[in-house]
C-alpha positions in Angstrom: -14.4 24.4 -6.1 -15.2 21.4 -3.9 -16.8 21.6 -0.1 -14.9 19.3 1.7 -16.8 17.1 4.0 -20.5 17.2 1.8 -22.3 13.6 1.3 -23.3 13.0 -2.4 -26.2 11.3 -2.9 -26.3 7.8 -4.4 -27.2 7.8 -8.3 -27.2 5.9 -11.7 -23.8 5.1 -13.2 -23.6 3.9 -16.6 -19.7 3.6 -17.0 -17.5 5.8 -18.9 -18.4 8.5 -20.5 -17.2 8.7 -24.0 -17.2 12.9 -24.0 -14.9 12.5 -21.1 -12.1 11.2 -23.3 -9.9 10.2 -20.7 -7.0 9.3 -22.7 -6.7 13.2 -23.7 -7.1 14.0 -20.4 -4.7 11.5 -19.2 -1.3 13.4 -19.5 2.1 11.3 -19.5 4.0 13.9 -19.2 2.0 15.1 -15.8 2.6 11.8 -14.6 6.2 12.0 -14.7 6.5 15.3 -13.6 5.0 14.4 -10.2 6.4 11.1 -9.9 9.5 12.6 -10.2 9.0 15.2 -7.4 7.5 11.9 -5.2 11.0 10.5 -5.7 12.3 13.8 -4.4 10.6 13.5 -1.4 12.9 12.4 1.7 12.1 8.8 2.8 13.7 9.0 6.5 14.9 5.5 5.3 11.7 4.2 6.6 10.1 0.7 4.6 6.6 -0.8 5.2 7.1 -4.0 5.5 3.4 -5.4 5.9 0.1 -5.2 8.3 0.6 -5.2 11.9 -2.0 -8.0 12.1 0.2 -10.0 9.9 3.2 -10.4 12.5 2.1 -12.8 15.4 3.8 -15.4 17.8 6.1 -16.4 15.0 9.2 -14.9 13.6 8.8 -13.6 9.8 11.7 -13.5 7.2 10.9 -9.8 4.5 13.7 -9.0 2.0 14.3 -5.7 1.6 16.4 -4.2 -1.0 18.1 -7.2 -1.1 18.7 -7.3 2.6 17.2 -10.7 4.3 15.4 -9.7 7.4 13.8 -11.2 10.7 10.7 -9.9 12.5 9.2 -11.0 15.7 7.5 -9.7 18.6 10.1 -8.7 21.4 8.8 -8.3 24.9 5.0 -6.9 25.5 4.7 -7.7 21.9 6.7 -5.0 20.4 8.4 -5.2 17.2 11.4 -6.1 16.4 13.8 -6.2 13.0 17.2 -8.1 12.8 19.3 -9.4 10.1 18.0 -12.6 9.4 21.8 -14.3 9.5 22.4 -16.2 13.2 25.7 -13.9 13.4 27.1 -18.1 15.5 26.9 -19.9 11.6 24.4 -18.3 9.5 21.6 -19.9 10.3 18.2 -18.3 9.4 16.4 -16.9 12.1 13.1 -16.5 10.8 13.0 -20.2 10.9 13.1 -20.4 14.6 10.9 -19.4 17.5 10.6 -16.8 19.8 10.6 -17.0 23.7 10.6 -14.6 26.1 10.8 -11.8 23.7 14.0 -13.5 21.9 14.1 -14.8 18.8 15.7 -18.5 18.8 18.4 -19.7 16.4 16.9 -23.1 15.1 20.4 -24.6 14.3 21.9 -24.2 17.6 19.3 -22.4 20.2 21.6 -19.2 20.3 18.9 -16.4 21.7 19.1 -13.0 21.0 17.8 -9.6 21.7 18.0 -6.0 22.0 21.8 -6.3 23.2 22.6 -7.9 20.3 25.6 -10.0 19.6 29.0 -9.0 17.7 28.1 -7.0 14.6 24.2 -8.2 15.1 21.9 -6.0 16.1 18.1 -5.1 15.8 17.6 -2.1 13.0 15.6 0.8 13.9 11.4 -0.4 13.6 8.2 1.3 14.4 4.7 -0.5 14.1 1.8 2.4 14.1 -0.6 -0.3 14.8 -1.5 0.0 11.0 2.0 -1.0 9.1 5.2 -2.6 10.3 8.2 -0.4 9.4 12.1 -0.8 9.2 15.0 2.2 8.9 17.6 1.0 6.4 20.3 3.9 6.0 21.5 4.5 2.7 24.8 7.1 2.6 23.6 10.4 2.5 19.9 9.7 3.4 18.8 12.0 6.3 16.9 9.6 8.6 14.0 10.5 10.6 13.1 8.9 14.3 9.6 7.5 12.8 8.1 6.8 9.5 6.5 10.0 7.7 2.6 9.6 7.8 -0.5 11.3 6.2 -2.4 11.9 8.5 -5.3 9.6 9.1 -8.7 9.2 10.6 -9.2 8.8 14.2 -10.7 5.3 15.2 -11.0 3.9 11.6 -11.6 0.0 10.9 -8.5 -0.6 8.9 -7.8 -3.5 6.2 -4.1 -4.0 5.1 -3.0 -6.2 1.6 0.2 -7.3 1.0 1.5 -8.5 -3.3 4.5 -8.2 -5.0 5.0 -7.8 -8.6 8.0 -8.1 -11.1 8.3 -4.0 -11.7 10.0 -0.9 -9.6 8.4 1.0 -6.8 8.1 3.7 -9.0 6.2 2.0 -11.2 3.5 1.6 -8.4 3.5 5.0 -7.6 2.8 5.8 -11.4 -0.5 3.8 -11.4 -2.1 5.3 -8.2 -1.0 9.0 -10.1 -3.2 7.8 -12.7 -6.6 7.7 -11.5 -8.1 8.0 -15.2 -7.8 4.3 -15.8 -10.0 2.9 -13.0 -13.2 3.5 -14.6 -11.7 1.6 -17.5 -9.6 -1.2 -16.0 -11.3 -1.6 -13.0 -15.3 -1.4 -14.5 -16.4 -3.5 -11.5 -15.3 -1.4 -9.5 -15.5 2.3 -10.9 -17.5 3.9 -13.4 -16.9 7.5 -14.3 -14.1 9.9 -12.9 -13.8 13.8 -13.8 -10.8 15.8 -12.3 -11.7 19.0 -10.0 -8.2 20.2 -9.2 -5.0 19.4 -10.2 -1.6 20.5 -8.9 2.6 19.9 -9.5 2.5 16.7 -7.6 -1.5 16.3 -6.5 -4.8 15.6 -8.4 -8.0 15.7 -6.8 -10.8 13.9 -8.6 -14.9 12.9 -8.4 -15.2 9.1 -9.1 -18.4 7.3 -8.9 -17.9 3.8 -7.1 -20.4 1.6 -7.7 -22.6 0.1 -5.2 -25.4 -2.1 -6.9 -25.4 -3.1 -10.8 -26.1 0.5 -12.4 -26.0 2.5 -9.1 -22.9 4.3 -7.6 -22.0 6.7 -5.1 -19.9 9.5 -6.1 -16.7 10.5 -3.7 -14.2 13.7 -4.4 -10.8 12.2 -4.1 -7.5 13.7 -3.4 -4.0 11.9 -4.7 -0.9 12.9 -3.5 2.7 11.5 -2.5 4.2 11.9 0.8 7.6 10.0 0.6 9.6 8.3 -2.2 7.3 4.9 -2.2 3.8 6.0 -0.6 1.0 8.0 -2.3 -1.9 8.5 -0.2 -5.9 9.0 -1.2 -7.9 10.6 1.0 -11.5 11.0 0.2 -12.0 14.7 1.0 -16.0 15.4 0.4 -18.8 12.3 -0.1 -19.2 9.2 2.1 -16.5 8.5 4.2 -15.0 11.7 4.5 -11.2 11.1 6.1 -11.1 7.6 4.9 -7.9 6.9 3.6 -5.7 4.7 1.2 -2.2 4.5 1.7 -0.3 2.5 -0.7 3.6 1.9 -0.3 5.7 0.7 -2.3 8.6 -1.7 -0.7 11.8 -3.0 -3.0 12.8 -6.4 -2.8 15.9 -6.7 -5.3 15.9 -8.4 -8.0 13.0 -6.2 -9.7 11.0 -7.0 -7.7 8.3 -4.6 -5.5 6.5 -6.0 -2.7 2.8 -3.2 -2.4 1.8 -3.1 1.1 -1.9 -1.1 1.1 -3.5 0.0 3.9 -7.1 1.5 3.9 -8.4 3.2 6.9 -12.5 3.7 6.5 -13.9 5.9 8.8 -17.6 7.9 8.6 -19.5 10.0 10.5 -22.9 7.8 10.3 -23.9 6.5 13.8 -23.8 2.9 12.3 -20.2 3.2 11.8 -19.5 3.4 14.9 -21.7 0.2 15.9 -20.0 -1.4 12.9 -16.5 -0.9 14.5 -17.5 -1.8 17.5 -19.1 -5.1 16.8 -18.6 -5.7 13.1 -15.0 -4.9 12.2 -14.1 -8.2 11.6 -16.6 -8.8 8.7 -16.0 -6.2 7.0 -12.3 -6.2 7.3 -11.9 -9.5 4.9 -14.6 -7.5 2.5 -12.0 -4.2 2.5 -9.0 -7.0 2.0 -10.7 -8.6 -1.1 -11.4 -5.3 -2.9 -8.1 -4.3 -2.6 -6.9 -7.2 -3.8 -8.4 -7.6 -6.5 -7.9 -3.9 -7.9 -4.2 -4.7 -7.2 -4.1 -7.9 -9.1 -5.0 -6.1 -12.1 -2.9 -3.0 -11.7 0.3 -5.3 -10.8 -0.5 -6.4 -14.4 0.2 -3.5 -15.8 3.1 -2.1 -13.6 4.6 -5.6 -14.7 3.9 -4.9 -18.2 5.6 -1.6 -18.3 8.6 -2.8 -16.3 8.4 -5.4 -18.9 8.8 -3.0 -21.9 10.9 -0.9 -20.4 13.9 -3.8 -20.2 13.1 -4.1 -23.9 10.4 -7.3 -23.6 8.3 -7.6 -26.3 5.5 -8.9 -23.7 4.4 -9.3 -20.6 3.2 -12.5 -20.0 3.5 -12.2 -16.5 0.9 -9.5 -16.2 -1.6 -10.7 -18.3 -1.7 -13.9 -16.1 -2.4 -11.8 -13.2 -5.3 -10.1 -15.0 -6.7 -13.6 -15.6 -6.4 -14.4 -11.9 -8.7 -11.3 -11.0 -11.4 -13.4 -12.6 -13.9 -13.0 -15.3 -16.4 -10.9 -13.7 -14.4 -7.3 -14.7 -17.2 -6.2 -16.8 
């Protein structure tokens, strides 16, 4: 059993090890068993849509399950989600301005607002100063009056990535409830993983991230889902205890999933808390290029099995985005 909370020390990491044999330990049918209770899980009807940073002055068009959307900033900069139709002649929205908390039709100047006009209205949104969110009802979805949230540090320095892929939300979901590849696909990155507890829907796992050429730092890190399209790791003992990494999964249409990830670092060191003070906004494009990266190579391979499962013999798709992750993997 584990000690939340403990630091573990820095050591040498030499990359897989071949007693481990992941790919026994690695169970499919695990996999599907808690994806499918993840897809259980009630949604509230709530869908990240990107970083809050990532909405300013401008309006933004998002598709969302094949619904074309507006966002802007109504007044004292709160957000706000509309169909992206002018409900005068159609005109896209997201292509206009906003003023005065309104967004501005750019075919004919029509502004509009919280009081909406005709069948036009703002949808239900939430920003938790983290994520933007929108509430699309589906028949027979219970909705809930904000998004459902793991919980997360207090005060963290927080880096959100936003990439779509060609493959389902569930096929996101699958790859963060498969932490046994990371140390194998991601070797820049990871270098040895051994599970500590594993439940239905939950794994918990040691992972060595590595710091410096053959030296890592171990963390104990817990998986688990806590709606339909968001799985959460939370690193529960080693540096950064309470740090987490929330990745969502958002539909587009058309197969496609756009993965919004948000990672919250926190630590109990006094130079965190000089960091975030003064230094948050160095770090924050270091956080953003890590997850990126890691991302680019998993949307490879959630492409690839979305791929085979509609019968293609390849996925050519994928393997380009592996190349774009550079040569440096090893």
């Amino acid at each position: 059993m584990f000690r939340a909370g403990e630091r573990l020390a820095p050591r040498e990491v030499v990359g897989v090890d071949p007693q481990l044999e992941d790919w026994r330990q690695c169970s499919p049918a695990w996999i599907a068993g808690a994806l499918a209770k993840a897809q259980a899980r009630p949604s509230g009807g709530w869908y990240a849509l990107d970083g809050s940073d990532a909405l300013g002055r401008e309006p933004r068009r998002f598709v969302v399950a094949g619904r074309e959307l507006v966002a802007w900033r109504g007044p004292q900069g709160a957000l706000r989600v509309a169909p992206d139709a002018c409900p005068h002649m159609g005109a896209s929205l997201s292509e206009g301005h906003v003023c005065e908390g309104r967004v501005v039709c750019p075919w004919h100047g029509l502004a509009l607002g919280d009081e909406g006009r005709g069948r036009w209205r703002p949808l239900p949104s939430h920003d938790d100063g983290v994520v933007l969110w929108v509430r699309l009802e589906a028949p027979g979805e219970a909705v809930t009056a904000r998004p459902i949230l793991p919980e997360r540090p207090a005060a963290p320095i927080a880096a959100v990535v936003r990439m779509e892929a060609r493959c389902a939300p569930e096929d996101v979901i699958q790859n963060r409830l498969d932490p046994w590849h990371g140390a194998h696909f991601h070797p820049h990155t990871f270098a040895q993983l051994r599970v500590l507890e594993r439940g239905d829907d939950e794994i918990t796992v040691r992972v060595a991230y590595r710091l410096l050429g053959r030296v890592g730092i171990e963390v104990d890190a817990r998986f688990h889902c806590v709606d339909p399209r968001t799985i959460v790791m939370t690193i529960v003992r080693g540096e950064g205890t309470g740090s987490v990494v929330e990745t969502h999964a958002t539909p587009l249409g058309d197969g496609r999933t756009a993965v919004i990830e948000a990672t919250l670092a926190t630590s109990d060191r006094p130079a965190f808390r000089v960091l975030r003070r003064f230094g948050a906004l160095l770090v924050r494009p270091f956080m953003e290029r890590i997850a990126r990266r890691l991302w680019v190579e998993d949307a490879a391979y959630a492409e690839r099995l979305a791929a085979l499962r509609g019968g293609a013999a390849t996925a050519e798709r994928g393997e380009d985005r592996r190349h774009e992750a550079g040569a440096g993997r090893g």
